[in-house]
LOZA-279790 format. One line per field, with one value per residue (C-alpha): x negated, y negated, z negated; residue number from 1. Coordinates in Angstrom, 3 decimals, always signed. Layout:
N
c1 <- c(X;...)
c2 <- c(Y;...)
c3 <- c(Z;...)
nr <- c(NUM;...)
This chain:
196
c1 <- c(+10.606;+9.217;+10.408;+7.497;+9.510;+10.559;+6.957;+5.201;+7.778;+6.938;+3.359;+3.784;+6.060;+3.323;+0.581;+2.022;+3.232;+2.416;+1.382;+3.087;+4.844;+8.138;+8.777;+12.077;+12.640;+14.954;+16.910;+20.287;+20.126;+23.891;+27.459;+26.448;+23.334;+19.852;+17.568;+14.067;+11.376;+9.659;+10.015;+6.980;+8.253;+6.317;+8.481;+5.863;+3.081;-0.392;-2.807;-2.800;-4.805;-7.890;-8.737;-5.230;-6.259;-7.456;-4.592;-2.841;-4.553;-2.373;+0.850;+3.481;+6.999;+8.983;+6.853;+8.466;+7.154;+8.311;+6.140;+5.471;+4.243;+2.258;+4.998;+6.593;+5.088;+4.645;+5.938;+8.100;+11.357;+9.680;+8.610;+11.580;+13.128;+11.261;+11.515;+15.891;+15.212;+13.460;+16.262;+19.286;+16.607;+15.723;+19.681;+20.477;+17.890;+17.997;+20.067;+22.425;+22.277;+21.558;+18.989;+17.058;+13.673;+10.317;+8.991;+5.891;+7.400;+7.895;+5.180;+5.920;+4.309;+3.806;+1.984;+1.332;-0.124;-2.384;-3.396;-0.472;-2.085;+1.273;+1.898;-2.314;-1.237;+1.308;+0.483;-3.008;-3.621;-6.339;-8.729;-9.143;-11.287;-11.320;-7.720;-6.564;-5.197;-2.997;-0.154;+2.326;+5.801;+7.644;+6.645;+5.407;+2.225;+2.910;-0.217;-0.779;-1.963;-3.456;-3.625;-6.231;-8.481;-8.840;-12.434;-13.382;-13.417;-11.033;-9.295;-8.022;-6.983;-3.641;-3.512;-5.734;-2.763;-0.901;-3.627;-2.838;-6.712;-6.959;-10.089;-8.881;-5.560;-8.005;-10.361;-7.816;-5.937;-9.146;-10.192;-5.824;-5.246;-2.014;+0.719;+3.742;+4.270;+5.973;+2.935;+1.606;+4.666;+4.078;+0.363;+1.302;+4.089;+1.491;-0.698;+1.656;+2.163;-1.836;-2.081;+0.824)
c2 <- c(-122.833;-119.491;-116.296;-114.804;-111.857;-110.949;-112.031;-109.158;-106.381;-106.987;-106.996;-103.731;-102.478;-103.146;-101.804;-98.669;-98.143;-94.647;-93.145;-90.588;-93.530;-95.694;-99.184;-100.488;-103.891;-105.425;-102.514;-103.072;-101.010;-101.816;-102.940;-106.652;-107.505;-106.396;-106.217;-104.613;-105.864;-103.283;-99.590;-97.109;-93.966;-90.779;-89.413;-86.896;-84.937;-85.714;-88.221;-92.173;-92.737;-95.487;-96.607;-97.809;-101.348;-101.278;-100.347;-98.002;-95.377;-93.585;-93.758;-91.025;-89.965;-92.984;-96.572;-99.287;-102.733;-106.177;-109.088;-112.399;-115.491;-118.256;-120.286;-117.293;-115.662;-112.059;-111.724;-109.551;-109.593;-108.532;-105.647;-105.041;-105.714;-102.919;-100.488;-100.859;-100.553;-97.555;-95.656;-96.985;-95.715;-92.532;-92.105;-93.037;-90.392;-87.282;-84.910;-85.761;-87.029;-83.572;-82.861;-85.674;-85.519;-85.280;-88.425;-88.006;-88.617;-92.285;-94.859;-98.421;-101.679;-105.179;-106.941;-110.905;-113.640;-114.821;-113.573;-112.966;-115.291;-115.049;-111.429;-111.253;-113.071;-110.662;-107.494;-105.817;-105.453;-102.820;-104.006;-100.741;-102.647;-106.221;-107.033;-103.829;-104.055;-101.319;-102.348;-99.559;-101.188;-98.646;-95.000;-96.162;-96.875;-99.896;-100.733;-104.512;-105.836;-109.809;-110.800;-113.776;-111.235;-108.747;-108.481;-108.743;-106.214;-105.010;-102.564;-105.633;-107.708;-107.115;-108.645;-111.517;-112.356;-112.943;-113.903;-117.830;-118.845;-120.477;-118.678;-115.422;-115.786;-116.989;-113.890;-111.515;-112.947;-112.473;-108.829;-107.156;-104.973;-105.432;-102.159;-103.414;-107.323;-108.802;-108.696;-111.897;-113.787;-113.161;-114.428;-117.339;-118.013;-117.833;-119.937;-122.495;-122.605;-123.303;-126.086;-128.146)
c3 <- c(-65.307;-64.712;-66.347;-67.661;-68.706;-66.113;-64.438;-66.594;-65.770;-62.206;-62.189;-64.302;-61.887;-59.187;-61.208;-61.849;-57.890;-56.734;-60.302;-62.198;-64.133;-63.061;-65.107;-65.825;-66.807;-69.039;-70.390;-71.814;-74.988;-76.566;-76.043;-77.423;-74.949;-76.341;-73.709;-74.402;-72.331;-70.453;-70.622;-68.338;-68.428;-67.173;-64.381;-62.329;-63.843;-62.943;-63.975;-63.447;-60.604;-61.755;-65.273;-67.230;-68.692;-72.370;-74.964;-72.606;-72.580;-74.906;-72.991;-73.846;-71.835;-73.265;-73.405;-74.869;-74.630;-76.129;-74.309;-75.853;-73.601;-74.618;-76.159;-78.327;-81.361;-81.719;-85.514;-87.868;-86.475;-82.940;-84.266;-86.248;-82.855;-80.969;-83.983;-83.365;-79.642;-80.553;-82.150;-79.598;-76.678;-78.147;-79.021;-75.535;-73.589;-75.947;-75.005;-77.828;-81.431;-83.105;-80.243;-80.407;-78.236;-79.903;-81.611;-80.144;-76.514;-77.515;-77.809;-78.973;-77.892;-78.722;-76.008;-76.539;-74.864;-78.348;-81.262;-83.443;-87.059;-88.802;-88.257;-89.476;-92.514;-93.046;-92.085;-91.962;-88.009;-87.266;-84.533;-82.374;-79.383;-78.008;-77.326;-78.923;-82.213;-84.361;-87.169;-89.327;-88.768;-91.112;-89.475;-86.194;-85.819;-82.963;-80.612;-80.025;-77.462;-77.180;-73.634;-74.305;-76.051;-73.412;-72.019;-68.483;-65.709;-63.206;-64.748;-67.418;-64.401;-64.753;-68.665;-67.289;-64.945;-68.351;-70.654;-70.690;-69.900;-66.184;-65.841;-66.529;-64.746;-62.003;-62.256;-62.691;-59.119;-57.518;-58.970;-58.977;-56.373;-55.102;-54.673;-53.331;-51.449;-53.726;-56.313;-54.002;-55.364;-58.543;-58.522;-57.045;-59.394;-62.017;-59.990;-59.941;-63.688;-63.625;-61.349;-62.883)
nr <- c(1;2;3;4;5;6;7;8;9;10;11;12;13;14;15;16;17;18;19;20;21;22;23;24;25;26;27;28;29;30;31;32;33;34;35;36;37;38;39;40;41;42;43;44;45;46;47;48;49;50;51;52;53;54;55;56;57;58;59;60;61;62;63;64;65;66;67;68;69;70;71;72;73;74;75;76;77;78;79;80;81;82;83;84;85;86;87;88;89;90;91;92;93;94;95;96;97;98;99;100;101;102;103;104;105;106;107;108;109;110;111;112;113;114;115;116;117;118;119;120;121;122;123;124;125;126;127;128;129;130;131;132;133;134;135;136;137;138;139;140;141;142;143;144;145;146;147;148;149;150;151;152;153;154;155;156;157;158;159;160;161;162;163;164;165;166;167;168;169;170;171;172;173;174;175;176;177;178;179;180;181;182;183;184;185;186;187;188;189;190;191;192;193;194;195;196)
């Protein structure tokens, strides 16, 4: 059974290897266990070295993500999800609870496999590019982010990794450049899933 969770962090971890920006995966967020998916934080200054794939481009300090595979939905109560991981995060780095840091340091992210339909049905989703889709979840503005959707090219390998078409998983193998070794695990993990 592969842990695609986990999976994503990784390859984010690997994709984001010597940049200004340092993932951490599965963040414990309260006393009863809440874990939030990914967080890529800016630790350095400087620029991101390469073209971020599309829907990142607007990363702040404090990047939360909640993933969704091919066998979960991305719905309401995720995003309701990554709104509450919002405020215990934002409690938990500010330098206390009258001090807390800027709102604008904190960008929040819903990143699934397919097209979310119920959440469509819902909500009105604002198409910002292929793949790159906008929703107001109370007073966040929340950038989603469907995997399957994203269009070609190398700098969208990394989604195509995750993006539950052979082709693309195949394509994106083929274009990723690998930062660290353990990305080669990872790929063939997802490999795996593919030739099963």
């Amino acid at each position: 059974m592969i842990d695609w969770h986990r999976l994503f962090g990784l390859a984010l971890t690997d994709f984001f290897a010597g940049s200004p920006f340092v993932v951490e995966l599965e963040k414990d967020l309260s006393l009863k266990r809440q874990l939030l998916d990914v967080v890529i934080l800016k630790k350095q200054t400087g620029e991101f070295p390469g073209r971020m794939p599309d829907g990142l481009y607007n990363l702040a300090e404090h990047n939360l993500l909640s993933y969704k595979s091919m066998r979960e939905p991305l719905g309401d109560w995720t995003l309701d999800e990554l709104t509450g991981h919002y405020v215990n995060y934002r409690k938990q780095v500010s330098p206390s609870l009258s001090e807390l840091l800027p709102k604008d340091q904190f960008q929040l992210y819903g990143i699934s496999t397919r097209f979310p339909q119920k959440l469509s049905d819902q909500v009105r989703l604002k198409a910002l590019e292929a793949g790159v889709y906008e929703v107001v979840w109370g007073s966040h503005r929340v950038r989603l982010l469907v995997l399957s959707e994203m269009p070609e090219g190398e700098h969208n390998s990394i989604w195509h990794l995750f993006s539950g078409i052979r082709e693309k998983v195949q394509s994106g193998a083929a274009q990723y450049r690998k930062h660290t070794v353990e990305m080669s695990t990872i790929i063939n993990q997802l490999f795996e899933n593919y030739s099963s």
